[in-house]
N, C-alpha and C positions, 0 to 999 in steps of 0.2 A: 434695681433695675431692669435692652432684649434679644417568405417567400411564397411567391402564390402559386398553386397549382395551373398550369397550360394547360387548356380546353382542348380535351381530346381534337386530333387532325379529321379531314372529311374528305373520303376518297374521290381523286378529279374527275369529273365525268366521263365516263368511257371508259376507266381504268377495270381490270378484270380480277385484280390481285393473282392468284395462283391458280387459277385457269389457265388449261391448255387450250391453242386452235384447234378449231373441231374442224376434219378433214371434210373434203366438198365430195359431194353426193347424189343424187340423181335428181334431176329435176322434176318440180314436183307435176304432175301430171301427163309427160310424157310414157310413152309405151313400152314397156317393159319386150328384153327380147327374148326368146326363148334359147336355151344353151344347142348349139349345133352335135349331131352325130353324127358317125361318121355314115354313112348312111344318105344322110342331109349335104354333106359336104362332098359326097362323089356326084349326089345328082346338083349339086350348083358349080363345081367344078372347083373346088377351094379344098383344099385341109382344114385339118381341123386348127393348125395351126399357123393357119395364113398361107400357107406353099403352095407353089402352083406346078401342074405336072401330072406323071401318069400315076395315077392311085396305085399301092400296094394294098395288097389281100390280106387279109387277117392269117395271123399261122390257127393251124389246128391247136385244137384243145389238148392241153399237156395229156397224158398220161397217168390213171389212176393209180397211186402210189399204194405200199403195202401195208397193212396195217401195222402202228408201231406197238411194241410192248407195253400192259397198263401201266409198269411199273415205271417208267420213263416216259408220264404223258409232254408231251408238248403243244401246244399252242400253235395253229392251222387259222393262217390270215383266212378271212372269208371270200375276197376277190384278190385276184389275182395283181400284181405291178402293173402301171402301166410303164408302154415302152415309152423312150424317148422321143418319136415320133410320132405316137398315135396310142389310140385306149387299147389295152387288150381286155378280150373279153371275159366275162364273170366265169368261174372254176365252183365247182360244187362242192360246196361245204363237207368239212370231213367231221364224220361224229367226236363228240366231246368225250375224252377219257373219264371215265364212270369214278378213279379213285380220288381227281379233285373235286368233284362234289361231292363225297361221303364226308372228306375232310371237310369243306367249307362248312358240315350240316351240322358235324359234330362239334365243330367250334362255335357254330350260332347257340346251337342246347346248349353247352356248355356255360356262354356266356348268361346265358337268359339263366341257368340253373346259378349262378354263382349272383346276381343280380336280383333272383326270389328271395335266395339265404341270406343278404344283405337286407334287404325289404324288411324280411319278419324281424332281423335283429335290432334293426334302428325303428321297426316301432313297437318291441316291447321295451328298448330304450328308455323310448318318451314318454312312455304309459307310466314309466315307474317314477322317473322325473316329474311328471303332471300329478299323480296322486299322493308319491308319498311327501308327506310334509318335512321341510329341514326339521332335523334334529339338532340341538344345542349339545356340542360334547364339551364335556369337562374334562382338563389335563388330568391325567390320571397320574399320578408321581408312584415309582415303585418305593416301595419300606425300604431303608439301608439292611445294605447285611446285618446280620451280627458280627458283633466284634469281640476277640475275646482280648480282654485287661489282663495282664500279669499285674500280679502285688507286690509292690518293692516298697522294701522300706523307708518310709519320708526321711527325706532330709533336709537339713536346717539351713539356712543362710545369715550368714547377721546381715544386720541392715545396713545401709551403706549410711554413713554422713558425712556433712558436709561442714565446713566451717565456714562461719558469714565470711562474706568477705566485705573488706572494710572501703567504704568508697572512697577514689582516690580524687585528687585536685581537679583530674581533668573530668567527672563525674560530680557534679553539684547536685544537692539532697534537694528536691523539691520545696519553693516554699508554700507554706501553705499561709493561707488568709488570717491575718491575728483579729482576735476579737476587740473590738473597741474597746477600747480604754483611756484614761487624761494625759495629757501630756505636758508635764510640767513647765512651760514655760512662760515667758510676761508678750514682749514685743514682737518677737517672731513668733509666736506660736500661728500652728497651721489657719486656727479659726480667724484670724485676721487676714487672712488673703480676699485679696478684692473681689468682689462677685459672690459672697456667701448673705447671704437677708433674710428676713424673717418673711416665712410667704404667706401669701393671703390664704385665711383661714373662714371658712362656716362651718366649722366644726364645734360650737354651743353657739346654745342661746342662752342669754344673762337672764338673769331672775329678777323678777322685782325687784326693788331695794328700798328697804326703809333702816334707818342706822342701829336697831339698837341688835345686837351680839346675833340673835337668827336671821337678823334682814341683811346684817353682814357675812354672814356665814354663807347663806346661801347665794348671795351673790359672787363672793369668793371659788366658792364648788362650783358655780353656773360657771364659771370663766376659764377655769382649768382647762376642759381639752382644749382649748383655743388653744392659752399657751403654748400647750408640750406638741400642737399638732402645726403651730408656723415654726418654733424652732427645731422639729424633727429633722429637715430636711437640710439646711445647715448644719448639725452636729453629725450626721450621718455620711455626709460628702467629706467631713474631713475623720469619718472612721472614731467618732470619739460617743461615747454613750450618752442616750438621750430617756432616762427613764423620765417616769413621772416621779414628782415628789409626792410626800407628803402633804397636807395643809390641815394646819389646827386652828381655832379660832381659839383666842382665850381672852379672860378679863383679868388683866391685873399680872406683876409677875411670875414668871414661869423658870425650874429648871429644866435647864435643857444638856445634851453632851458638851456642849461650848459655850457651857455658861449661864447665869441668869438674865431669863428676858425681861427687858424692862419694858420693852415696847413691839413694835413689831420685828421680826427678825429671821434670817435664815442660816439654821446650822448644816453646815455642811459635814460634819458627823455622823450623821443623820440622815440629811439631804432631807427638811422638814421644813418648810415654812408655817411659823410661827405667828399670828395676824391680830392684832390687840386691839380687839372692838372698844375697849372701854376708853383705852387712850385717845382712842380718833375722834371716838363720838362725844366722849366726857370733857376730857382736857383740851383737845385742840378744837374739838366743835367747828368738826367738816361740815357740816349742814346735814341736810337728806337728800342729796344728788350723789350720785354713784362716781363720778366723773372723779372727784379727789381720793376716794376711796382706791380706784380703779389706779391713779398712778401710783400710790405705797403698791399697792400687789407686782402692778409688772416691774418698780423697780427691785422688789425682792428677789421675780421670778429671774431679774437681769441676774442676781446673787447665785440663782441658783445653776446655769447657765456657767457661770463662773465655777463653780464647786466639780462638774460633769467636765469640763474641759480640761481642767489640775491647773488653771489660772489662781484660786481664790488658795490652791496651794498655795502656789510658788510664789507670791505674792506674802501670806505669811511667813518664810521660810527664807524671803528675804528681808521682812520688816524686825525679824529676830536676832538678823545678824548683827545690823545697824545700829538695831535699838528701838524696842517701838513706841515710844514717846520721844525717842530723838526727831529732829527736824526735818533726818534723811528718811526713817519710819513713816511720821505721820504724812507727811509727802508720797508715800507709799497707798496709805492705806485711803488717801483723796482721790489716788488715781483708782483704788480698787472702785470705791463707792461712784467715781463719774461716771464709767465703764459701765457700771451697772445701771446707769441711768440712762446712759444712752440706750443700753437692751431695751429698757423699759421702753423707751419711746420708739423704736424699730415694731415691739407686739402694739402698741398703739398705733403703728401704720397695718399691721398687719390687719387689724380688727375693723378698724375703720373705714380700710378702700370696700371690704365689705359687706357694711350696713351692718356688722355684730354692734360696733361703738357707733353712737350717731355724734354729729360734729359737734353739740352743743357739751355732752358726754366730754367727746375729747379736747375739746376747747379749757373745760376746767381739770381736766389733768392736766394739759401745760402749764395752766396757772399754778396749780397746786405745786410742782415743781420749782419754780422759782419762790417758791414760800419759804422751804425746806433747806437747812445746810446750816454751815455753822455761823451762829449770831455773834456777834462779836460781845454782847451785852449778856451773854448768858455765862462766859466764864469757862466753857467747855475748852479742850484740846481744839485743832481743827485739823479732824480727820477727815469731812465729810466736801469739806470745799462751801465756799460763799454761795450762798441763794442764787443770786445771778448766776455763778456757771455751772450748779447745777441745773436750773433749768433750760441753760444754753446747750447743756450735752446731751437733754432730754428731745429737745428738737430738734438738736441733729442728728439723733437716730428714727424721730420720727418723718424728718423731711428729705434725709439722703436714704434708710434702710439699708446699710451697707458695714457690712463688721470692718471692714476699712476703718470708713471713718469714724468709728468709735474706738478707734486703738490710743485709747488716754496715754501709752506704757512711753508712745513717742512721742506725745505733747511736749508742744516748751512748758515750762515751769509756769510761764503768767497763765497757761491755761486751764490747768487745775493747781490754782491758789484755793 
């Protein structure tokens, strides 16, 4: 079965920012006055400073002073104070001591000379900067010293060991992954858990077919990888080995590890399918349609399926304790052979959903199946269960495809008679 940025502010008209008032000033084209002397101001009757009254006389010109030593120049105002009450007049400049301008002259050379030496050093600077091109240095590592070795006599150490140590309870040994293998069981075995099917296979294509031993043969080998390529994936989910078989064609009986074949068969000794062209074609005279042919194969391959899982074991190994001719046996070995028929009908869905079998193909494999089982007019044991439910377990692995429902091991009893 499935937040917006605020547009800069705009200063208010008239605003000046950080601007000072600029002081008021003369107006413009009015006449400028001429500054008053005193002179000016005796003949208009005014001071100089606004007072009114009887004008005082200029005092006489100071007295010309002696000359100071160069070595202590001093610094000789050019006019004289004015008094508090009126301008006194200009006093005659006294000559400038000769030894502050030697100094001032020698410190201009001075500077101008230490200002040239700078000049020429910063541009042979550049010059050498401008032309010579970098050089790439390479670290240069000094040689180690020498060293001198003393020779001392070796000495030995035994080697140290260890004893394993043995793991304890609360240290569990890793498991590692077992390799597929059968697992002996009937009804619970793993491969009956619900959801495991034969999946849809294009993995051959069938060969012509015509019946006599080559036309069988080679329809037999055409059909192989199907098989072992829809049941890989079921036997491998539950961990159990999915090799390919064998297949032989043969005419007439055959020994095999588990006995002589009378007719078509599969040894699980072996793990050989066994295919008896003469039988099918001679004796039971299938016709020349592949379609009956094809249901003996997949219900063998169902056999073989059986032999890979340790079903078709444990199933011997039960039918030996009971008795295999006793009642409890052959009832054993009916449920082995329906099981296998249902397989068989599960690769007939497998092949058919796509277009390997066509419907008319698997139309007469269902038939063929109900043909098959044990006749009651032939005198045989009945191992194989009645025609009718074999080919009722063959369609319900063709119509369910589900190892579920082909678990014959929990059938009631009325359904593998």
């Amino acid at each position: 079965m499935t937040k917006p940025i605020a547009a800069p502010g705009h200063r208010p008209p008239g605003s000046s920012g950080y601007e000072q008032p600029m002081a008021a000033g003369p107006t413009p084209g009015a006449p400028r006055s001429r500054p008053s002397t005193p002179d000016a101001a005796a003949r208009s009757g005014h001071t100089p400073d606004g007072l009114t009254g009887q004008l005082r006389r200029p005092l006489p010109p100071p007295l010309p002073r002696a000359p100071e030593p160069t070595t202590a120049a001093r610094a000789v105002p050019r006019t004289a104070a004015a008094s508090s009450v009126g301008t006194a007049p200009a006093t005659a400049a006294q000559p400038r001591s000769p030894g502050l301008f030697a100094m001032v002259s020698l410190a201009v050379v001075g500077l101008a000379a230490v200002w040239f030496v700078g000049a020429l050093a910063n541009g042979a600077l550049s010059s050498s900067t401008q032309t010579a091109p970098p050089a790439r240095t390479t670290p240069e590592f000094a040689p180690p010293a020498p060293t001198t070795t003393i020779e001392t006599e070796p000495t030995t150490t035994a080697p140290e060991t260890t004893e394993p140590t043995e793991p304890t309870e609360s240290e569990p040994l890793p498991q590692q992954p077992s390799a597929p293998e059968p697992i002996y069981l009937l009804g619970d075995h793993p491969i009956n858990a619900d959801g495991l099917f034969a999946a849809d296979t294009t993995a051959c294509t069938l060969a012509p077919f015509s019946p006599d031993p080559a036309g069988q043969d080679a329809l037999y080998q055409s059909a192989m990888p199907c098989m072992v390529d829809a049941w890989r994936w079921a036997l491998e989910t539950t961990n159990l080995p999915s090799s390919e078989p064998e297949l032989i064609t043969v005419s007439g009986p055959v020994e095999t590890p588990c006995g002589t074949a009378q007719s078509s068969y599969y040894c699980s000794g072996n793990h050989t399918l066994y295919m008896s062209a003469s039988v099918h074609a001679e004796q039971e005279q299938l016709g020349d349609q592949p379609g009956p042919y094809l249901s003996v194969l997949f219900h063998e391959y169902g056999h073989h399926v059986q032999g890979l899982s340790g079903i078709m074991q444990a199933a011997w190994d039960q039918r030996y304790e009971v008795g295999p001719n006793s009642p409890a046996g052959l009832e054993i070995s009916r449920r082995l052979e329906l099981q296998a028929s249902c397989y068989g009908g599960m690769l007939l869905a497998a092949t058919t959903r796509t277009g390997v079998v066509d419907l008319d193909t698997m139309s007469m494999a269902l038939n063929d199946a109900r043909n098959r089982g044990d006749w009651p007019d032939r005198g045989l044991p009945p191992d194989h269960g009645a025609p009718e439910i074999n080919g009722g377990w063959m369609e319900q692995g063709y119509y369910e495809n589900n190892t579920r429902q082909c678990n014959t091991w929990l059938a009631e009893p009325s359904a593998v008679r």
